[in-house]
N, C-alpha and C positions, 0 to 999 in steps of 0.2 A: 504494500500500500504506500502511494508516494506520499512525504511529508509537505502540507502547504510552510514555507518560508515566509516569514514576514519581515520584511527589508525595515529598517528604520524610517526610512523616508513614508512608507505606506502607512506604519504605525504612527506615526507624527500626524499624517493628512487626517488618519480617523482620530486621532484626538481633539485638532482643532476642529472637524467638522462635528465632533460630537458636542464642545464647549459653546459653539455658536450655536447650536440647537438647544440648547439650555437656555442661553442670554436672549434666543427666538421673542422678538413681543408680537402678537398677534395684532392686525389692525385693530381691532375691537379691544377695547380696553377689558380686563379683568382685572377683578383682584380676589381673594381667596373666598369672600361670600358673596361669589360671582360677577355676573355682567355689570360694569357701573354704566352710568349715564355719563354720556357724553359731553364734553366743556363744549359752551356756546351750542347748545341745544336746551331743545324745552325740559323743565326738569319737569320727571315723573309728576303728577296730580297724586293727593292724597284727602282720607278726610279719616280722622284718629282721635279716640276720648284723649283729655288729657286736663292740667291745671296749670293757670298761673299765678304762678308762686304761692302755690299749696289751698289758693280758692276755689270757691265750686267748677265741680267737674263741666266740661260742654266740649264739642265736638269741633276740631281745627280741621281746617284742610289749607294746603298749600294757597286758594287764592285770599285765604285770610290776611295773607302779608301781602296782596297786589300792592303795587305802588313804594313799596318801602323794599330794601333791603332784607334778607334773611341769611344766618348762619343756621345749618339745620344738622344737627351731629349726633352721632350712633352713639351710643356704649351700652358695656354688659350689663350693667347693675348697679341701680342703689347701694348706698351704704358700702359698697363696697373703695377699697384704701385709691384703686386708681381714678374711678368714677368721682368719687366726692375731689380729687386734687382736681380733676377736669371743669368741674363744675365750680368750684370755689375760682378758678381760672377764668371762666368769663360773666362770672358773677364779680367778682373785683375788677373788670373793665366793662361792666353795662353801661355804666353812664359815658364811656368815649365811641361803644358801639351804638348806642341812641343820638347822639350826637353826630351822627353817621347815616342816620336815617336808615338804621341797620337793628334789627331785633334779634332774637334767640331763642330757638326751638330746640327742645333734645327728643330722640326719642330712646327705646328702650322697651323689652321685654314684660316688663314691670305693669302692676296692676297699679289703675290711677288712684287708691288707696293709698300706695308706697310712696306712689310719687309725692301724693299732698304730704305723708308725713317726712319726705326727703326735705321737700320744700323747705316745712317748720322747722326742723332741726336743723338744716345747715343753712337759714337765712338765703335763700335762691328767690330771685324776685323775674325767674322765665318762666318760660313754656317747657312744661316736660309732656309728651306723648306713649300713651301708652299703645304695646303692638306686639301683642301676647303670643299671635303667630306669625310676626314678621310677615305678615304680606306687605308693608310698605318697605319695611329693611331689606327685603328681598328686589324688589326695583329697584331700590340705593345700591346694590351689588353688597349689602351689608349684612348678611344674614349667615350667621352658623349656629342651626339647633340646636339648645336651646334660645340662644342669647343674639343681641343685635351686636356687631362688631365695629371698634374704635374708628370710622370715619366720621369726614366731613364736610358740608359739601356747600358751597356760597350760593346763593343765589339774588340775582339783582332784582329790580322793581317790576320785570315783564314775566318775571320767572325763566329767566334764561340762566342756565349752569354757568357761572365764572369758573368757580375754582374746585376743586378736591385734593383731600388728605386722604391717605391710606394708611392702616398702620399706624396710628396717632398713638405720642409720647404725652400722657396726660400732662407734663411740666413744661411749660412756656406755649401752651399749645395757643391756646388764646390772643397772647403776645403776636405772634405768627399770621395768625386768621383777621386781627386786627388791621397789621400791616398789609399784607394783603387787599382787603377793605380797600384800604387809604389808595394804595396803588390803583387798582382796577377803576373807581370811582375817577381818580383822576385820569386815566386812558378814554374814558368813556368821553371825560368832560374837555378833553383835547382838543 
């Protein structure tokens, strides 16, 4: 039986051509809780129980913010050490996001019970959404069963996608989403 030889040179071409299929990005954006929406496309429509800032429950949907700005960002869990720093994050820059003409939805897993008492407890004066089986987190490309996963996603006053975060670092995450803001705002106003 003859033995197949593999020269160096052939073993090198399959290596680089296997490293380049790894670093592959598909046109369509993915990220690990699937398909996201597209920047400068219409973002998903939604409409989700939820509270602000731990007041009576009622039902938001995306064109509730026509006209103004919206940061609208994923995470796992109340109470929980990453969520609460996320949160305490753009809770101590509301007032330069209002000032922006820019508000603050979160959603999440979470029953709008937890949320009102996230609210109380950590002094949060946004919007939290609850979305128990991710069918909204699931359009955000944000969704891993059980839980909604750490993105975030800008959108302007028509409801057009500016911006997205994947993978978000609950510490300076805000800082970040803020400047951004500031940026975009001003391209527009160009």
């Amino acid at each position: 039986m003859p033995q197949l030889a593999l020269k160096r040179r052939d073993f090198l071409g399959f290596t680089v051509t296997g490293a380049a299929a790894l670093f592959w990005i598909p046109s369509r954006a993915r990220a690990l809780g699937g398909k996201l929406p597209e920047i400068g496309e219409p973002a998903p429509q939604f409409n989700l129980p939820g509270t602000l800032g731990g007041g009576p429950s009622k039902n938001w949907g995306l064109d509730t913010w026509t006209g103004r700005w919206l940061v609208l960002y994923f995470y796992p869990r109340d109470f929980t050490s990453g969520c609460t720093i996320e949160a305490h994050g753009f809770q101590e820059s509301i007032q330069d996001f209002n000032a922006l003409k820019c508000d603050i939805a979160a959603v999440s897993a979470d029953s709008v019970d937890d949320h009102e008492s996230f609210c109380s407890s950590e002094g949060l004066s946004f919007t939290l959404l609850s979305d128990p089986e991710g069918e909204v987190s699931r359009q955000y490309g944000s969704w891993m069963a059980p839980y909604s996963l750490r993105h975030t996603f800008l959108i302007d006053p028509d409801g057009i996608l500016r911006a997205r975060w994947t993978g978000v670092r609950p510490v300076g995450h805000a800082e970040d989403v803020l400047n951004t803001l500031v940026s975009e705002q001003s391209q527009l106003t160009a």
